[in-house]
N, C-alpha and C positions, 0 to 999 in steps of 0.2 A: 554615584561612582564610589566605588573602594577607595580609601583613600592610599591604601599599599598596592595597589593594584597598577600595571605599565600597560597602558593602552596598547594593544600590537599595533604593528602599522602594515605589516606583511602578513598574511594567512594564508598557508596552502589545503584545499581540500583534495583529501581522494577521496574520488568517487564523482560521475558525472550524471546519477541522476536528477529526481525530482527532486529528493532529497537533499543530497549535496549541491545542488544548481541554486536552489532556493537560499541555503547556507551562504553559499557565497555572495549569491546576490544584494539579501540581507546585510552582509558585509560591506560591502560597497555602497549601501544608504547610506550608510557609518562613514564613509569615508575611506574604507580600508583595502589595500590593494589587494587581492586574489590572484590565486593561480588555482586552477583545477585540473588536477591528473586520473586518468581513468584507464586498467590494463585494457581495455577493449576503444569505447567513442562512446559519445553523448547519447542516453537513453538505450543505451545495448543492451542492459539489464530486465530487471523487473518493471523498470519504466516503458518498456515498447509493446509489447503485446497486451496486455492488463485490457480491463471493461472500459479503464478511463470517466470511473464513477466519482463525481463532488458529492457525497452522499453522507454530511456526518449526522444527521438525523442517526442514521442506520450505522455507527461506526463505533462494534461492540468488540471486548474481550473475545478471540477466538475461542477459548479454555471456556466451556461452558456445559451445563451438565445435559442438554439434550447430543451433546456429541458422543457422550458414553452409550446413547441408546441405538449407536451403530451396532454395537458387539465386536467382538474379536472376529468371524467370520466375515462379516461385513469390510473390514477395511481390509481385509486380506485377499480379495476381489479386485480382481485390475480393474473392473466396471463399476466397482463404487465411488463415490461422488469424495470421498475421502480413504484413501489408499495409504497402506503402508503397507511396503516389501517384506515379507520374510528377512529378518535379519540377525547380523549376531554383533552390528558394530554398536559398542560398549557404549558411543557417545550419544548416539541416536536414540537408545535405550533409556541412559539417564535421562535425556530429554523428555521421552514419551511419559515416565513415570512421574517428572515430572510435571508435564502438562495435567497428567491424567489427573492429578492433586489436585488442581486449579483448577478443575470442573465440577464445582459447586456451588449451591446459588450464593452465599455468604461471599466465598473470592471474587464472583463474579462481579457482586455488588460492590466490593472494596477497589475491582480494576475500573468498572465501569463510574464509579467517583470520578477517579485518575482523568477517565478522558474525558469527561465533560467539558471541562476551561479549555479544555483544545479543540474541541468538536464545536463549543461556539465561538474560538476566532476565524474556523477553518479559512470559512468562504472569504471571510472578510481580508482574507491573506493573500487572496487570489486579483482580488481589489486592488490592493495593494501594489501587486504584477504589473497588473497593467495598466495605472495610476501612472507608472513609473517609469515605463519604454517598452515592457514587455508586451508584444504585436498580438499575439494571440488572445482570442478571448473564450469564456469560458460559455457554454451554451445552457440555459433555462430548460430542462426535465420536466419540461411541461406535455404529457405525461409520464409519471415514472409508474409504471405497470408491471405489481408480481402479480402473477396469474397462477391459479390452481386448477387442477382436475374436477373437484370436488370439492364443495364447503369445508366437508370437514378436515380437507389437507389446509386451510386456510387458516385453521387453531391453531395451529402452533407460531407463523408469524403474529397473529395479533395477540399472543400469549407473552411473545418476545415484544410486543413493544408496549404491553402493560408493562411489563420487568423495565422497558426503558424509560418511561413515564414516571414510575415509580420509584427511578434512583434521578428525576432531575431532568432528565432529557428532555428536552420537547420536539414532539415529533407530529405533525399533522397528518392527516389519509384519511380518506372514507373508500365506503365498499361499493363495487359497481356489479352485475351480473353478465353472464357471460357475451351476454348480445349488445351490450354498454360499449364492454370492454374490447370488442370487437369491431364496435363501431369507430372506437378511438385507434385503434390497431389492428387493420385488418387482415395483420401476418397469421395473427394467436388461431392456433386450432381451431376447428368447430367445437373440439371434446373437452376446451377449455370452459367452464363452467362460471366460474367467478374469479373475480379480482382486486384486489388494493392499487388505489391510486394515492401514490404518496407526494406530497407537495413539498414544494420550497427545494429543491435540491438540482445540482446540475451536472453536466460529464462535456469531455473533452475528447479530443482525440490524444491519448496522450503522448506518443511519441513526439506526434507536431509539437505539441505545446512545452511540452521539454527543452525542442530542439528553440524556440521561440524565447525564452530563458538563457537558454546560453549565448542565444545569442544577442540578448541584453547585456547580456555577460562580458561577452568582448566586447559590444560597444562603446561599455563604460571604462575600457581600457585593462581587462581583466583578459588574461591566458587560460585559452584550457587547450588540454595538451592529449593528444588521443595516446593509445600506445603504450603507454606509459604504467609499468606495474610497480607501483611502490613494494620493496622487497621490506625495508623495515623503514622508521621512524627512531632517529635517535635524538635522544634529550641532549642539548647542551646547556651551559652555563646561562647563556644566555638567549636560548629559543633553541628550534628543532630543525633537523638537518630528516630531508625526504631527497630522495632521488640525486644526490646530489648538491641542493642548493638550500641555502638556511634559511627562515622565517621564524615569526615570532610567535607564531603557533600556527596548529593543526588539525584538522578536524578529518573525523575517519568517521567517510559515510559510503562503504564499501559493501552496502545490502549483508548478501547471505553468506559473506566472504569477510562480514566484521571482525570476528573472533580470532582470527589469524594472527590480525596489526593489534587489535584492543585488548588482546589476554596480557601482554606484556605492561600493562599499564593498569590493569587490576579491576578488569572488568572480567567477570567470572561467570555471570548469566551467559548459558549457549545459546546462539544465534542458530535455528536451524531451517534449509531451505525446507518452504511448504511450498512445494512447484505446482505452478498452475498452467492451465492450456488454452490455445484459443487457433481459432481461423478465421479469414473472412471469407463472404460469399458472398452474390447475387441475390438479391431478392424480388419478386414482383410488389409489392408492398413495403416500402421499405418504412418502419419504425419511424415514428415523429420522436419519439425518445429513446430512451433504456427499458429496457423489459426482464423479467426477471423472472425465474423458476425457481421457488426456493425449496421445494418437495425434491428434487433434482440436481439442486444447485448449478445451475444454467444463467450462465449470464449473456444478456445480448444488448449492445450500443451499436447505433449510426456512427459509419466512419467514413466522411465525405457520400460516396456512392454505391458502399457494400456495409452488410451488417456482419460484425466480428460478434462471434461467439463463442464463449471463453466459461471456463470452471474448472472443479477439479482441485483438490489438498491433495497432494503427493508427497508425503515426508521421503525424499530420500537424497542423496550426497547431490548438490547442489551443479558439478558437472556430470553427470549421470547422461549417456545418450538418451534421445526423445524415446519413450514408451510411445510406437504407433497403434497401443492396443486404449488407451486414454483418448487421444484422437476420435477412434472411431467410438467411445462409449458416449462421446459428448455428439457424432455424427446421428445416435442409435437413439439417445432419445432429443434431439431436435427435429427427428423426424415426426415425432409425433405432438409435439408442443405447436409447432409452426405450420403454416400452407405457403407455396410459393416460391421457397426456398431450396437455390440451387445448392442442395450439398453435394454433389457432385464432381462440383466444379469451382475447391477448394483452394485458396490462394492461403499463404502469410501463414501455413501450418506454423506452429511456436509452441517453445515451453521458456518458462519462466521463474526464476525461487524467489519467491514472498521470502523476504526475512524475516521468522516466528521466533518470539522467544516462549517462557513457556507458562507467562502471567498474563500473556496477553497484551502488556502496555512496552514502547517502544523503551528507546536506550537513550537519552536525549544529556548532556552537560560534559559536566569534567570528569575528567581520571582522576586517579592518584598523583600524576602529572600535572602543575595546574597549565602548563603548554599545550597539555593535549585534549582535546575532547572527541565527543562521539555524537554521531547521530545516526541512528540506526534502528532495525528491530520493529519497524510498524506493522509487521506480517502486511496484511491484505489493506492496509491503509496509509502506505505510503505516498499517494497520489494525493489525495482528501488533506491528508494532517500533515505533510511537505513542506508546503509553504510557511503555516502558523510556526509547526516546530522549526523552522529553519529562522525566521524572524525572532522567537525565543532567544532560539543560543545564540546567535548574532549577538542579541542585546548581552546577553551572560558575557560570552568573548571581550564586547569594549568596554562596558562597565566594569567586570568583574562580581555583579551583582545578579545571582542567580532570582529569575522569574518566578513565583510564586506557582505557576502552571508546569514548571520542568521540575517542580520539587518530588513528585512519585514517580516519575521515572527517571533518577537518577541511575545513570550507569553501574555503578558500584553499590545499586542497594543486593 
């Protein structure tokens, strides 16, 4: 414990996903009362449609240098698997340039450091959940199957987890052929050839399991408040004034909507939506796990009685109406990945913004503010690293002693 440091005893979060739900929850181990405000309800965000994948084996820097080998034609395609719009917003642009920098093996290597100490508490945070009152549990990916056309589309994944290997990670999987892979999932193609079965890793449904969080949340005597759009955060003398009512600090875990509340506090990394898409469907085979296209970037999880399929990086303004032209490019090649499968008769169409920053690693501690902090920024692994990160700053929060794991992604680097 700091020894200048005043323990809060009040903490409001905005923000009601997995993110901030974990946050607060965390809090509540401690001892500390929560309130959670959300301008929308619980899991409205980037928490409800998602794959719903515990996969931090696989939980890399987006900024990576096989993303440059789209081209500029490439993402300027509504059908490609990574999309950006014609544009000319200045902020979007800085973003992109600066991603584009971060796409080299050396950053890579220096983000992918970063996430390791998080990727291995992930799961163990999940534990934690529901150790602790949280009902839902987390299901076993026993199999997690990416599947390729071809052999040789399958170099590039096992190239990426040499790269992961090799900065620390451990990641287990062996190879099956396509009649293996078939046998284990009798969804995948005929024209599916070979496959990675990757172990140890698990997925959720994650809306439920969100909604199974909060509502730990209230039963631990903790408010969250739907509706509710925090306009600003102001500092007082002695703690911070949100919506009205004052607390002894604050935690802004508002996804792709961070930048708004957190520029005022001297967090200057852009948060920008990378919107991704998903539906579910019918299936005659329905998937014992997560399945995965990475040629494609197709992602498919079990969600109780239909399989959701979900992909797609869309850099563009975070409330942007649904592109139905996205939709149908994930409809265009599931048709050819899968057998069985009713896409026709598409339910839970969604779009959704991944909060990206543009290092790859999230937004995790204090401000300039020591009232305020952040948590935010995990692009496409807010689900996976939620919980650890949220358990982190908790601790930062009542001690006043930042975790040796939230030290590279400090807000203000």
């Amino acid at each position: 414990m700091n020894s200048r440091h005043s323990r809060p005893e009040r903490v409001v979060v905005v923000g009601a996903g997995m993110v901030g739900l974990s946050t607060a929850w965390f809090l509540q181990e401690a001892g500390v009362e929560v309130t959670v405000l959300d301008r929308d309800d619980v899991a409205a965000g980037s928490s409800w449609g998602n794959a719903g994948w515990l996969t931090p084996s696989m939980a890399v820097p987006l900024p990576e240098p096989s993303v440059l080998a789209y081209g500029f034609r490439a993402v300027l395609s509504p059908s490609s698997p990574v999309y950006i719009p014609p544009t000319a917003n200045p902020r979007l642009l800085r973003f992109l340039a600066q991603f584009g920098r971060n796409c080299t093996h050396p950053r890579w290597q220096r983000a992918m450091a970063a996430l390791i100490p998080l990727n291995n508490g992930a799961l163990a945070a999940f534990d934690d959940l529901e150790r602790g009152g949280v009902e839902a549990r987390t299901k076993l990916a026993e199999p997690f199957t990416a599947a390729f056309r071809t052999t040789e589309d399958s170099k590039a994944l096992l190239q990426e987890f040499e790269h992961i290997r090799s900065s620390g990670q451990e990641i287990n999987f062996d190879l099956v052929d396509g009649d293996t892979a078939r046998a284990d999932e009798p969804a995948l193609a005929d024209g599916i050839a070979t496959a990675i079965r990757i172990r140890d890793q698990r997925f959720i449904d994650p809306a439920a399991y969100v909604e199974s969080v909060a509502a730990s949340v209230r039963a631990r005597g903790g408010r969250i408040l739907a509706g509710h759009d925090a306009a600003d955060v102001v500092s007082s003398g002695s703690g911070v004034v949100v919506a009205g009512e004052h607390y002894d600090a604050a935690v802004l875990s508002t996804g792709a909507r961070l930048n708004r509340l957190a520029r005022d506090f001297g967090v200057r990394r852009i948060v920008q939506a990378g919107r991704g898409y998903s539906f579910t469907v019918k299936v005659d085979d329905q998937p014992r796990g997560p399945v995965y296209f990475p040629t494609q970037r197709v992602a498919c999880t079990p969600v109780g009685d239909r399989l959701r399929i979900a992909g797609m990086m869309e850099f563009r303004d975070v409330d942007a109406p649904m592109d139905h032209r996205r939709i149908q490019a994930l409809v265009t090649e599931a048709r050819t990945l899968l057998k069985g499968v009713h896409l026709d008769q598409r339910e839970d169409e969604w779009v959704g913004a991944r909060p990206c920053t543009s290092d790859g690693l999230p937004l995790v501690g204090a401000t300039r503010d020591p009232r305020v902090f952040v948590a935010g920024g995990h692009g496409m692994w807010g689900i996976t690293l939620g919980p650890v990160t949220g358990r982190l700053l908790a601790e930062q929060i009542v001690t006043g002693v930042r975790p040796e794991q939230l030290r590279p992604v400090d807000p203000l680097r």
